[in-house]
C-alpha positions in Angstrom: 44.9 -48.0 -15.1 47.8 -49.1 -12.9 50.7 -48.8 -15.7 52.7 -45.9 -15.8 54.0 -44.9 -19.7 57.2 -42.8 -19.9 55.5 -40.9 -22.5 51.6 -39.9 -23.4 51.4 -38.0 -26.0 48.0 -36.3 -26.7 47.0 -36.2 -30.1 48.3 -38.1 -33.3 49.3 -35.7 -35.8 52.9 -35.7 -37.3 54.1 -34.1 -34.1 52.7 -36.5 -31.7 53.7 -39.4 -34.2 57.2 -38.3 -34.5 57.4 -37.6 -30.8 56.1 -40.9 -30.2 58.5 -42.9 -32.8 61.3 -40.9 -31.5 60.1 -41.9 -27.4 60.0 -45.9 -28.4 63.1 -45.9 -30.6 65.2 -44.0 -27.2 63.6 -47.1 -25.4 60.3 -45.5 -23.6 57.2 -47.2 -23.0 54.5 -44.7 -24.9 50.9 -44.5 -25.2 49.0 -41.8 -28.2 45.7 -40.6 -27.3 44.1 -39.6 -30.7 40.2 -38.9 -30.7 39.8 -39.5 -34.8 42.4 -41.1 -37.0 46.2 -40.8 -37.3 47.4 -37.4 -39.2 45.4 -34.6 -37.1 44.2 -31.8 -39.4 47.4 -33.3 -42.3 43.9 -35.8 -42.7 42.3 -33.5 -43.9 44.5 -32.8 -47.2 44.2 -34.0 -50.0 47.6 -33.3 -51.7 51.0 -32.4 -49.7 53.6 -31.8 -52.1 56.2 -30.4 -49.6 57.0 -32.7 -47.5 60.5 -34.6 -48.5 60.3 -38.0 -49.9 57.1 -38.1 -51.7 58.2 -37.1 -55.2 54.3 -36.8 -56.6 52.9 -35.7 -53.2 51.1 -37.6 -50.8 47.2 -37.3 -49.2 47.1 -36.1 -45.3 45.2 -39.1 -44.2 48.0 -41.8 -46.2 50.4 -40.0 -44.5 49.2 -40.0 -41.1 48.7 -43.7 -41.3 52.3 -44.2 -42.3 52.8 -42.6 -39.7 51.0 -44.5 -37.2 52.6 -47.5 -38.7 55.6 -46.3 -38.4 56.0 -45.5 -34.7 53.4 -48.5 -33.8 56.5 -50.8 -35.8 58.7 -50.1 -32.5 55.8 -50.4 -29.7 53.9 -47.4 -30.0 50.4 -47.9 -28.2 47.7 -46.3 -29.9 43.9 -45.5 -28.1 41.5 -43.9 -29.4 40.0 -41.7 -27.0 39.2 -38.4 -26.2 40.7 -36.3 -23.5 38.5 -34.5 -20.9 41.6 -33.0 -18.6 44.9 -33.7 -17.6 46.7 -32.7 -14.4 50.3 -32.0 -15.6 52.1 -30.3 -12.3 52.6 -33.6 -10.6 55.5 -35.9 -10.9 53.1 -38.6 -12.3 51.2 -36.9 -14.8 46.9 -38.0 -15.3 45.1 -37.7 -18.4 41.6 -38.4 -18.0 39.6 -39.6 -21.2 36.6 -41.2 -22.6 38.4 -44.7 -22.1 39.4 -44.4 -19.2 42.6 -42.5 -17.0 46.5 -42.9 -18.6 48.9 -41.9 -16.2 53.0 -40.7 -17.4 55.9 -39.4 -16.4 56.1 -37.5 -19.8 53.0 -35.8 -21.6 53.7 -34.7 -25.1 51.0 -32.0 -25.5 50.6 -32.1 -29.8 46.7 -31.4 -29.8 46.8 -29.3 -32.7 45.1 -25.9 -33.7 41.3 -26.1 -35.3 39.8 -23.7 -37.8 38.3 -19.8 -36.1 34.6 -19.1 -36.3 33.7 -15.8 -37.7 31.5 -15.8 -34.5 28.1 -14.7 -36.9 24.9 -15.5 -35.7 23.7 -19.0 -37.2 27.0 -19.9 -38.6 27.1 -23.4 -36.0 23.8 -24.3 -37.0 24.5 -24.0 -40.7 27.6 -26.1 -40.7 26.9 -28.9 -43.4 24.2 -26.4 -45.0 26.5 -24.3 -46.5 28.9 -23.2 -44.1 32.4 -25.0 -44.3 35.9 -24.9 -42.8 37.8 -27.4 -45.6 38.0 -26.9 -49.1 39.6 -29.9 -49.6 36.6 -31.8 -47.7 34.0 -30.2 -49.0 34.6 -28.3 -51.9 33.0 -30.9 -54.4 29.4 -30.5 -52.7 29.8 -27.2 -54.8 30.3 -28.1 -57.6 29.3 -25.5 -60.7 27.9 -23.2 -57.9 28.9 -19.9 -56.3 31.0 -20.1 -53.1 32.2 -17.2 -50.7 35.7 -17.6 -48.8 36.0 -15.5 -46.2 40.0 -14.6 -44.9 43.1 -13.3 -46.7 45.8 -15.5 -46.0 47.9 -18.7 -46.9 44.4 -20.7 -45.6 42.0 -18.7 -47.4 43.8 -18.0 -50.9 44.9 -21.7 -51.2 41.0 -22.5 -51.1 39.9 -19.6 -52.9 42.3 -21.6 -56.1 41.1 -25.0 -55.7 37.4 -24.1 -55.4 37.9 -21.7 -58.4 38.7 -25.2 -60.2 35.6 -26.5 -59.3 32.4 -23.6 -58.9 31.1 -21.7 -61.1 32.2 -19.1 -59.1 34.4 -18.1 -56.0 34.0 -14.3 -54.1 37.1 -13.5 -51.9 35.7 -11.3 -49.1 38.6 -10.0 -47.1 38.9 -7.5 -44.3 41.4 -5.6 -46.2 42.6 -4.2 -49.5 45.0 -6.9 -49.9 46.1 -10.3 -49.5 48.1 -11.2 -46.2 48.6 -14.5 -48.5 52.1 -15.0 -49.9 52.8 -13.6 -53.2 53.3 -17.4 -54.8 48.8 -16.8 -54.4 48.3 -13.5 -55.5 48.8 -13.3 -59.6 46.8 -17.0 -60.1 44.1 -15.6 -57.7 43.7 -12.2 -60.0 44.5 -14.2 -63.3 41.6 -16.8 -62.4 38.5 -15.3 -64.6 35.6 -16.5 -62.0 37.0 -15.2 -58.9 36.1 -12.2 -57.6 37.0 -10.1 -55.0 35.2 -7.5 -51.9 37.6 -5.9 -50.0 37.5 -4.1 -47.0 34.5 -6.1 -46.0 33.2 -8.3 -43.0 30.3 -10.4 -43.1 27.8 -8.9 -40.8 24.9 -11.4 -41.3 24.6 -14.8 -43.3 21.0 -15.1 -45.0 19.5 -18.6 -45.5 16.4 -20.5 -45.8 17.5 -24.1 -45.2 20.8 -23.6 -46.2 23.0 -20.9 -47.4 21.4 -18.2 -49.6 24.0 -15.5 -49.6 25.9 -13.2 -46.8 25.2 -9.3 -46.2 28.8 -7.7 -46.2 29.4 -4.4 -44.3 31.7 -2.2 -45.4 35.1 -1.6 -42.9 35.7 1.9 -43.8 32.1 3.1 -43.9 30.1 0.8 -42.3 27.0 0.5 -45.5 26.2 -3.0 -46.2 25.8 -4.7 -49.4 24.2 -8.3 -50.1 25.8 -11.3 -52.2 24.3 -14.3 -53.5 26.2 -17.5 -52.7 25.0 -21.1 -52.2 28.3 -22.2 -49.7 31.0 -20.3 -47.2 34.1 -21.7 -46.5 35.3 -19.4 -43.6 39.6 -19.8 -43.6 40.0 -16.6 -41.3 42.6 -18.8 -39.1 43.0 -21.5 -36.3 42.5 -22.0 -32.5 45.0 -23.7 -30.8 43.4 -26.5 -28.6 44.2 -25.8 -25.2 41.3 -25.0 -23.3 41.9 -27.7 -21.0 45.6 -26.7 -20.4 44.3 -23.3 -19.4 45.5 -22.5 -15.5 48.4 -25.1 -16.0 50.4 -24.0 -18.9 51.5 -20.7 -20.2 49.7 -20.0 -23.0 50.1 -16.4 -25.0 47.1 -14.1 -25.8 46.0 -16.8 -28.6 45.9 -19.5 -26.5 49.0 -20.8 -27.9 51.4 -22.9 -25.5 54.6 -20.6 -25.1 57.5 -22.8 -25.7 60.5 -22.4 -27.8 62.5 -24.7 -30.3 63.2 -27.0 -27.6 59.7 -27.5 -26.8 60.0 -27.3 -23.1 57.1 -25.9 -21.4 56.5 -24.1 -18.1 55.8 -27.4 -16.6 58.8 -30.3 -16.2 58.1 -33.2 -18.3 55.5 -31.5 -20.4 56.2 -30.8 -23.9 54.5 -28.7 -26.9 55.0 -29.9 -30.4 53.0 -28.7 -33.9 50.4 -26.3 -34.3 49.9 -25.9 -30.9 52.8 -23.8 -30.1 54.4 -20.6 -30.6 55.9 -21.0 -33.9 56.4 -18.5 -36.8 55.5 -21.8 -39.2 52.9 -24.5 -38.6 53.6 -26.8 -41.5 53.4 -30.8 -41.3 57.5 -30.7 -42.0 58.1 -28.2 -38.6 55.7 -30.2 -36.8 57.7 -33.4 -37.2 61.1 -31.7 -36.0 59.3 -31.0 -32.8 58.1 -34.2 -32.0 61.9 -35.4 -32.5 63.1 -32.5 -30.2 60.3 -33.4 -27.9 61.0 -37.2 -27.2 64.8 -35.9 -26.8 64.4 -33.3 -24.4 61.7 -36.3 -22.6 64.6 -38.7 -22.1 67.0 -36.0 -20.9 64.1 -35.2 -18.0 63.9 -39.5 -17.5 67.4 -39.2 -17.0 67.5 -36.4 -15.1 64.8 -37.9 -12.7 66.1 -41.1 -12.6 69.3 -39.4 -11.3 67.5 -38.2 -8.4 65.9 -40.8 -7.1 69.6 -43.0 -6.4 
């Protein structure tokens, strides 16, 4: 493709949306390349109840659609497509995708963070037999049975509640002897009378016919194993940045994270990191959206800058 955007932005979550609203409203000719549907991994909820303006909450996927609508309103661009590679050191940047290459003078890099494998052998080819990353998809295929979440944080304990609302049973197995979770979890988790809890344990093997029969734990501290009997696993042990394909171009931490600050500036000119993707001490759909305004105004200072140069 001949034209040349001011701004791609590379994934359509709030960031990339805001970024993108922000770009057309400063007057910038901008293009999001989103492989699904508006909203990233905010799709995926079911309620958000903090985020300003929705007084009885709103669902991830509603959201990212008004979104979408939102920046498309000033002449956002929207493909869907998904993105192979991208050559960002150049002063006209290439994305190369399933539809085709987009070239700009800006990339917005909001590409999001996905959920961690335990890394257990048979755990890919049991997804959709009884291994899950999203309560909030799939917790209803569960209904009245016993579930296993695996993790001890924000992720896990906020799944561990809304499948206790819906199985017969929920088992907490956690690496440690206490919630990393914050403390607004811990007394519903322990007041809930069908959850349960193993700590100090990993999960060392999942058993399975089919599908999902139960999980052999072994013990942190001692190493001796012990077997439970559950029918689904929802695994919330963390995310993974997606940035394999930035590897070699930008600096990225020991996560895989792209290290940039508040301003969102990367290591690269014209190249930005907004949402989950970054080096942030909070990934929530409300921080996200501030970046993708900071974004689009650092990207215009950079237009201008370059702009500058050239008379």
């Amino acid at each position: 493709m001949d034209k040349v955007y001011d701004m791609i932005v590379v994934g359509g979550g709030p960031g990339g949306y805001t970024a993108a609203l922000y770009g057309a409203r400063a007057g910038m000719s901008v293009i999001v390349l989103e492989k699904l549907s508006a909203g990233g991994q905010m799709a995926l909820t079911s309620q958000i109840d903090n985020y300003p303006g929705f007084e009885e909450g709103i669902d991830g996927f509603t959201l990212g659609e008004k979104m979408q609508a939102g920046a498309e309103r000033f002449g956002v661009e929207t493909e869907l497509a998904e993105v192979f590679s991208v050559e960002l050191k150049e002063k006209i940047k290439t994305v190369e995708t399933s539809e085709g290459t987009f070239k700009g003078k800006t990339v917005v890099i909001a590409t999001g963070a996905s959920p961690r494998e335990l890394g257990v052998t048979g755990e890919k080819e049991l997804i959709g037999r009884g291994i899950n990353y999203c309560a909030t998809c799939d917790g209803m295929f569960y209904k009245g049975k016993t579930v296993a979440v695996i993790g001890g944080g924000n992720t896990a304990a906020a799944d561990a509640l809304q499948l206790s609302r819906i199985c017969e049973k929920v088992i907490v197995v956690h690496r440690r002897d206490t919630l990393r979770a914050t403390k607004i979890y811990h007394q519903p988790l322990m007041d809930a009378p069908n959850v349960e809890f193993r700590w100090n344990c990993v999960v060392d093997e999942i058993l399975h016919d089919e599908k999902v029969t139960g999980l052999v734990l072994k013990d942190a501290r001692d190493g001796s194993k012990s077997v439970i009997q559950c029918e689904g696993v929802f695994v919330s042990v963390g995310r993974k940045p997606q940035t394999e394909m930035l590897e070699g171009q930008l600096d990225l931490d020991s996560q895989g994270y792209i290290i940039a600050d508040e301003s969102t500036v990367t290591n690269i000119p014209g190249v930005f990191a907004v949402g989950d993707v970054r080096t942030k001490p909070l990934r929530q759909v409300v921080t996200a959206v501030s970046d993708g305004a900071v974004s689009a105004h650092y990207a215009e200072e950079y237009l201008a800058a370059q702009k500058n140069k050239e008379e």
